[in-house]
N, C-alpha and C positions, 0 to 999 in steps of 0.2 A: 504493500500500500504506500507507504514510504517514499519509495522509488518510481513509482509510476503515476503518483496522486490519483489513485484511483480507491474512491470509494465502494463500501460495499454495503449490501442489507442488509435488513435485522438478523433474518436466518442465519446469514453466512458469521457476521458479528459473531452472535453466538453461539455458533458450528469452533470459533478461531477463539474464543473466551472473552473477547472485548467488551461484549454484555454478559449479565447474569439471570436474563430474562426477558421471553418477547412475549408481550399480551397484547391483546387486543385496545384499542384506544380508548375507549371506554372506562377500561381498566388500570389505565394505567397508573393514574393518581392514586389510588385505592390500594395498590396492589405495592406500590412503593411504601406507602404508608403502614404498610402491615410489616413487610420490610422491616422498615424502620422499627418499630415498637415490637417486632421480635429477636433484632438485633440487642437492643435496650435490655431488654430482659431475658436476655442469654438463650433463647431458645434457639438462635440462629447464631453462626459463629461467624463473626470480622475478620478476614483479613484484609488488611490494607495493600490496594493492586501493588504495588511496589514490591513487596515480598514475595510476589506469588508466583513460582517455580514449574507450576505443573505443566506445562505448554512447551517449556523448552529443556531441547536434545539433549544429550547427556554430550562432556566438554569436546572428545575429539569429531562427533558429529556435526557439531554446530559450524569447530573450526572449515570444516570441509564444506558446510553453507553459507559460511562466506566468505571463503575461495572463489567459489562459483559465482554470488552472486557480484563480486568486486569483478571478475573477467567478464560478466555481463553488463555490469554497468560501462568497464571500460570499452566496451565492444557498441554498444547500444547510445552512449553520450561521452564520445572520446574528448570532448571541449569542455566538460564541466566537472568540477572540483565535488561539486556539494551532495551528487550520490555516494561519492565515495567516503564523506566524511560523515553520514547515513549511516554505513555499516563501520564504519571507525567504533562510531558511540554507542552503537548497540553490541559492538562486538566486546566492548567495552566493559559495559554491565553486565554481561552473561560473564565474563572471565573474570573479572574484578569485583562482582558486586553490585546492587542496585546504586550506592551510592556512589561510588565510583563512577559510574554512568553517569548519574546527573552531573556532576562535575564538570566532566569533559562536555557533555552537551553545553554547559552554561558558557564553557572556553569558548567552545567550536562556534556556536550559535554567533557570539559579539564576532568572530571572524568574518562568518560568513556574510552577518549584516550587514559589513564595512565593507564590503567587496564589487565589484563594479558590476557584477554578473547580479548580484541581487538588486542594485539598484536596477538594471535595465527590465528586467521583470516585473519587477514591482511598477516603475513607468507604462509599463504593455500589459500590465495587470488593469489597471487603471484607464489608461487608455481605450481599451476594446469595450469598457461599460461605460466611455464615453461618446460614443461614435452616434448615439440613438439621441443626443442632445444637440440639436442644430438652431439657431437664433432665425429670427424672423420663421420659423418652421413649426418648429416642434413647444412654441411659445406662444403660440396662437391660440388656444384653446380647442385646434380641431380633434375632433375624435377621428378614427378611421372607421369608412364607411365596410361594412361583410362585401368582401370578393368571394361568391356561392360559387364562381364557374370559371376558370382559365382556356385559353385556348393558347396555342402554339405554333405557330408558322414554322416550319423545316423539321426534319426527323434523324436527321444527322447523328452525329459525335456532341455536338451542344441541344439542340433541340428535343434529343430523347434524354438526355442527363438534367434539364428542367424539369420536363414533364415528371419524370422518375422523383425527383426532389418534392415535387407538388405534391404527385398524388402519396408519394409514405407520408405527408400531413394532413390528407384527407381530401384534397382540392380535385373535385373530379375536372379531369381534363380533355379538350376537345385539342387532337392530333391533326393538325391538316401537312398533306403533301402533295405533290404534281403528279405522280400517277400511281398507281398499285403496286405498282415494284416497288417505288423507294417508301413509301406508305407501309407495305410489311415488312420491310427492313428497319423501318423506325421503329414499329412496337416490337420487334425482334428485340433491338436493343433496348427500351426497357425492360422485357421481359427477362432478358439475360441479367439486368442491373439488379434483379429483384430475385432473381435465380441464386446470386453471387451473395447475395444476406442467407437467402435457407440455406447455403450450403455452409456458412458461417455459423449455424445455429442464431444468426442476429433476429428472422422470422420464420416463424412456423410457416407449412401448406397452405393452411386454412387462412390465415393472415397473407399468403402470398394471392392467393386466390381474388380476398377480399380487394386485396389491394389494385390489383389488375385491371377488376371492375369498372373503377373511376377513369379508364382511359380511353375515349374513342377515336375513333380514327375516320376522318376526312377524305372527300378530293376536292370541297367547292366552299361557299362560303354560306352555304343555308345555314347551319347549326348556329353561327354568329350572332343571330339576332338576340340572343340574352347574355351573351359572354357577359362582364365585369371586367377581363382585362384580356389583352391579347402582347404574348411575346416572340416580337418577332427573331427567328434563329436561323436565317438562311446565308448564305456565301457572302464575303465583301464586295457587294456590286451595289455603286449609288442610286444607279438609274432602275435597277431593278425593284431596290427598298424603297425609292419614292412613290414609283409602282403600285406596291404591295400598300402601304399606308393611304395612298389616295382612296385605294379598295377599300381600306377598312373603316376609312372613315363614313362610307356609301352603307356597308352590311351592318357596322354593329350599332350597337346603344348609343346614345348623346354621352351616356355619364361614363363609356366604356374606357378605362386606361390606355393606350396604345404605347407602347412599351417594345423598344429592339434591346437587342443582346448585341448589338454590334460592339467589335475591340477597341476600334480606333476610328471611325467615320463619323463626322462632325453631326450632330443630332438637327442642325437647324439646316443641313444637306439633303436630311433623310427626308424632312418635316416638310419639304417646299413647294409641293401639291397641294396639302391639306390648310385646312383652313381651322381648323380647331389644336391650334397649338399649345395651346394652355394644356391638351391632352398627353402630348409626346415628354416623353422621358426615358432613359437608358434604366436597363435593367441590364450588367453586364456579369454574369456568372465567370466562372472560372475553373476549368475542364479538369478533372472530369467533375460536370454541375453539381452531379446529387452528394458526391466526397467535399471537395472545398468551401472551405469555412465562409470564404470571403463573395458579399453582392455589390457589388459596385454602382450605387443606384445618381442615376449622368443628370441633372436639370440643365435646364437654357432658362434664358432670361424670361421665358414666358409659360414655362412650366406653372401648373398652379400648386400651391402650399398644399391643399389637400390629398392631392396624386402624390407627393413626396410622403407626407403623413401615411398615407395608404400602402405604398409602399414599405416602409418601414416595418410597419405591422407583418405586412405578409414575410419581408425576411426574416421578421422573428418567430413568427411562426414555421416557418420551415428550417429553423434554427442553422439561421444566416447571422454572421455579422454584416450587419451594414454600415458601408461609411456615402455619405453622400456629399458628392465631389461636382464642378460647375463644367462647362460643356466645351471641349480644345478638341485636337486630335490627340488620340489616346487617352484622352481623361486621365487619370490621376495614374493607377500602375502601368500600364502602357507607356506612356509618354515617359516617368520618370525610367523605366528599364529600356528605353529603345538604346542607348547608349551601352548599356548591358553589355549585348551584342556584336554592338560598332566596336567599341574599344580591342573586345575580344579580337575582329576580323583585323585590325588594324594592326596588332600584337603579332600575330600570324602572319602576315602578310612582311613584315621589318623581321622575320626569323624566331619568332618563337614557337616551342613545339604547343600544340594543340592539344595532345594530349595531357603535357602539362598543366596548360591553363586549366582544364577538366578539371584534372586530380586535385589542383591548388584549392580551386570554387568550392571543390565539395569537401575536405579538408577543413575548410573556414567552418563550412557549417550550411550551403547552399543543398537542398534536396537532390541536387545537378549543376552541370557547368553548362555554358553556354550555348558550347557546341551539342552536347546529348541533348538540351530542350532544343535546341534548330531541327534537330532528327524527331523527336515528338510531337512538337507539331506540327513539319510536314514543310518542305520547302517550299511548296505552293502558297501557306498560308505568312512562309516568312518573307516570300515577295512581295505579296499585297500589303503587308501593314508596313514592310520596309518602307515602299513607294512613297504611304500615305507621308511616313516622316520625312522623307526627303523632297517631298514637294512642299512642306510645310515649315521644316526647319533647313533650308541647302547650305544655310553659315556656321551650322556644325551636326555636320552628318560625313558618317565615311562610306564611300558609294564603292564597295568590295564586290570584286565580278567570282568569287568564291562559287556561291549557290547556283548564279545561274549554268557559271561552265559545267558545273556537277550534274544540273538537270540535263545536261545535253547527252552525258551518260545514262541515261533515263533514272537516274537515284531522286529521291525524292523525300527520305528520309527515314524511317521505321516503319512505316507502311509498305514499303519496298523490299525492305532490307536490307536495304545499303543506301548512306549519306556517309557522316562524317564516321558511324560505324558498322562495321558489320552486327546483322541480327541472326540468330539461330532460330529456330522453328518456336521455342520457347523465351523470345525477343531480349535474351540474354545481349550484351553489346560488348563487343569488340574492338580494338583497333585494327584499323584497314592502312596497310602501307600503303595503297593505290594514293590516298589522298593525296600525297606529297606532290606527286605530278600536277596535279591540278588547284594546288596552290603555288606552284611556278608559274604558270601558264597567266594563273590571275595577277602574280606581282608581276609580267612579263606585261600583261595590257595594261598595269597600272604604273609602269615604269617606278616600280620601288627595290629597292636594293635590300638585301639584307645587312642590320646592323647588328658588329658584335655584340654591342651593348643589351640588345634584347633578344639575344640567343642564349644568354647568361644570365638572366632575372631570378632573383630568387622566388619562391611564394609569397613572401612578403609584399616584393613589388608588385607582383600580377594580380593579388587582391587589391591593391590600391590602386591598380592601374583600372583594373576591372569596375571596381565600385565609385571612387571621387566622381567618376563623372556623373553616376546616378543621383548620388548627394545633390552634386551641383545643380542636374534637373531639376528632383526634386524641392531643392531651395526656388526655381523660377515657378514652380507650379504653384507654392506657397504664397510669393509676393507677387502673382498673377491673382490670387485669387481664387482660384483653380478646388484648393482644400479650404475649408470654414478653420480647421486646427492643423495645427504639425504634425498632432500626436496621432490625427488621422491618417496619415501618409505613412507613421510607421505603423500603421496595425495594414494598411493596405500592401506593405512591404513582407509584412511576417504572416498575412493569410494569401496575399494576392500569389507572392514569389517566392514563398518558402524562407527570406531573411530570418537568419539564426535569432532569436527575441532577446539570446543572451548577450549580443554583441555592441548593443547601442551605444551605450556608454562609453565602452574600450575603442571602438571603430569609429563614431562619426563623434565624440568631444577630444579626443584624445591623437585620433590618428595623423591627421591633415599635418601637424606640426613635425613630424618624423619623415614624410613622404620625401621619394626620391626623387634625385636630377629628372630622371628617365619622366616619373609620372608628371613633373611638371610641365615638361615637355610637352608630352600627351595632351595636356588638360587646354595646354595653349593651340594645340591642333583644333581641340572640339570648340574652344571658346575665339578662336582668330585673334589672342592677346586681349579679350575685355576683362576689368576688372571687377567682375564678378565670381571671383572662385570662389565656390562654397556660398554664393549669395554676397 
């Protein structure tokens, strides 16, 4: 429990001795009190939990579980101090003594308090149960009105991963697609999404079944007339979703939400057919939809307070964090990571190994490196929103002809089975020698040279080369406006993109001051020499 912050119920409590009794709620007062006044009067015997022995191993078994459970922690949170001084303290009091235990807990504990890793938790602790308080918003006095119906445009990889999110909270959903093929491939994949909990023991058949229910599936837009919200989830094409909105503004209800999941395409792009703008709002998940913590919910200037309020609600119901962020390309996690990438390509490109860079990223504390999410989500998908930023920001964007010379080998990334690495049938990754050729070929059209200097980088520099520039975005997103808080952008960091939650402190107050020649370098590439670093 300790090490995983995972709580348990009453049974289990006192299956492990942590209770001494589970009664029914009724009973409970009553039943402590009897307790109590049988203890009083010796019919029942005290011991004080402190003393009490019976639950634990005899000494050389113990030592042997926590052997084990020290190489698990070190294996499971290799950056963090504080499991391990977890099993210090209790390893502590079983070999020493209860007192002895408390001791050292009372040492260990002032350590840990003072330490940069509990500050930044405690920040992101706090933060994530701030995100639902937005001014001029959630100060209004509005209530949120029942969304009874969703419906979902596309049946994709995002489009079935909402739906899947909706209905495990009961939200019966209307599926539409373009034709019956890709229409049963869409509830394929929730089915399989809902497949993958029974087979987890997470739901029973009979719950799987129930759940199922709530999803119908479309080819037109009759069913529309009583939606409550519609989320649109189809490909990044403008002309298409202005399309699709002008429609929907025709089929559904006056009061219906109109709501896209688009990454990075500007909302008042989307919006410029329709006439009921006040209606349009970004609902942007994050793949896979029904896993990831984080909704990314986009306004425009003429969004109305009440759709945002409404909003809100349903992310928390479908137990979302939500942070809501104002209307750019890329909105708030997009925009700040498009740099992510670039920096990575530009690193590579001036001679450093790519594999490296990987191994550095996830090392820090990153889920992945930049390169293995290029392979995840699909080079198709990392041209389109490359574009968007390069047509939006061209005075610091790095325009690496990488991906495309790659597609011309028909790779395309994990889909395929081969981009930056090779996949097994069991999409285990690999490194691929091939790639090196066609990372010549790209510094070859981009007339870049290899330099020692970043053939030699240690990890150190490649996380800072890697991350200052995301800081630096995300400082412009801040004094654009873009976030209501700061501390919103780090929770859309640590649900959006996986950012380690422990590192805030050590990384963005501390690090900039130590950064290398190299990284400065870099930084005046992305920035063209403005005096703006770091905001």
């Amino acid at each position: 429990m300790m090490l995983t912050s995972k709580p348990v119920k009453g049974e289990e409590a006192h299956s492990l001795g942590l209770v001494d009794a589970v009664v029914a709620p009724n009973q409970l007062v009553s039943t402590a009190r009897q307790w109590a006044l049988d203890i009083l009067e010796h019919r029942r015997p005290w011991v004080a939990t402190l003393y009490k022995t019976d639950k634990i191993e005899p000494l050389g078994e113990a030592r042997e579980i926590f052997k084990f459970a020290r190489a698990q922690a070190r294996k499971q949170a290799p950056n963090l101090t504080h499991p391990i001084v977890c099993i210090d303290v209790v390893e502590a009091g079983v070999v020493s003594g209860p007192r002895a235990g408390l001791q050292k807990e009372a040492e260990d504990f002032q350590k840990l308090l003072r330490s940069e890793t509990c500050k930044s938790l405690v920040h992101i602790f706090f933060a994530q149960r701030g995100t639902s308080k937005v001014p001029g918003v959630t100060d209004l006095g509005l209530a949120p009105r029942r969304v009874k119906k969703v419906a979902i445009l596309g049946g994709g990889l995002m489009g079935s991963g909402i739906a899947t999110a909706l209905i495990l909270s009961n939200y019966p959903v209307i599926l539409k697609e373009v034709n019956e093929k890709f229409l049963e491939a869409g509830i394929g994949r929730v089915r399989a999404n809902l497949q993958s909990r029974v087979k987890k023991g997470k739901m029973t058949q009979e719950k799987f079944e129930k759940t199922i229910s709530l999803l119908t599936g479309v080819l037109d837009y009759e069913s529309f007339k009583d939606v409550d919200m519609v989320i649109e989830a189809i490909i990044e094409n403008v002309s298409l979703k202005q399309q699709i909105f002008a429609d929907l503004e025709k089929y559904c209800p006056p009061h219906c939400i109109l709501a896209s999941n688009t990454s990075t395409i500007d909302l008042n792009l989307i919006g410029e057919r329709t006439y009921s703008k006040d209606r349009i709002v970004g609902a942007h998940f994050f793949s896979p939809a029904h896993v990831m913590p984080l909704l990314e919910i986009v306004r425009t200037n003429q969004t109305s307070p009440q759709v945002i309020v409404d909003l809100l609600d349903i992310g928390k119901k479908i137990k979302k964090t939500p942070i809501v962020v104002g209307n750019c390309t890329g909105f708030a996690v997009n925009r700040m990571f498009f740099p992510y990438t670039q920096a990575a390509f530009l690193l590579v490109e001036r001679g450093t190994d790519l594999y490296l860079i990987d191994r550095a990223i996830t090392k820090f504390g990153m889920p992945m490196g930049p390169f293995r999410l290029a392979d995840l989500v699909g080079f198709g998908v990392a041209i389109a929103t490359g574009m968007q930023f390069i047509e939006n920001f061209p005075e610091r964007t790095y325009k690496s002809m990488i991906i495309p010379i790659m597609q011309e080998d028909k790779r395309a990334g994990e889909t395929t089975r081969k981009g930056f690495y090779l996949y097994d049938e069991r999409r285990k990754a690999s490194p691929d020698p091939e790639v090196k050729k066609f990372i010549e070929k790209a510094r070859s059209m981009s007339g870049v040279a290899i330099d020692p200097k970043f053939a030699k980088l240690s990890e150190k520099d490649i996380v800072e080369m890697i991350f200052f520039p995301v800081v630096n975005e995300a400082c412009r997103v801040f004094a654009e406006g873009i976030a209501v808080k700061a501390a919103d952008l780090d929770i859309a960091s640590v649900m959006g993109m996986g950012f380690p939650p422990y590192r805030f402190v050590t990384f963005i107050h501390r690090g900039f001051s130590k950064s290398s020649s190299c990284f400065k370098n870099l930084l005046c590439y992305f920035d063209q020499g403005r005096n703006h670093v770091l905001g």
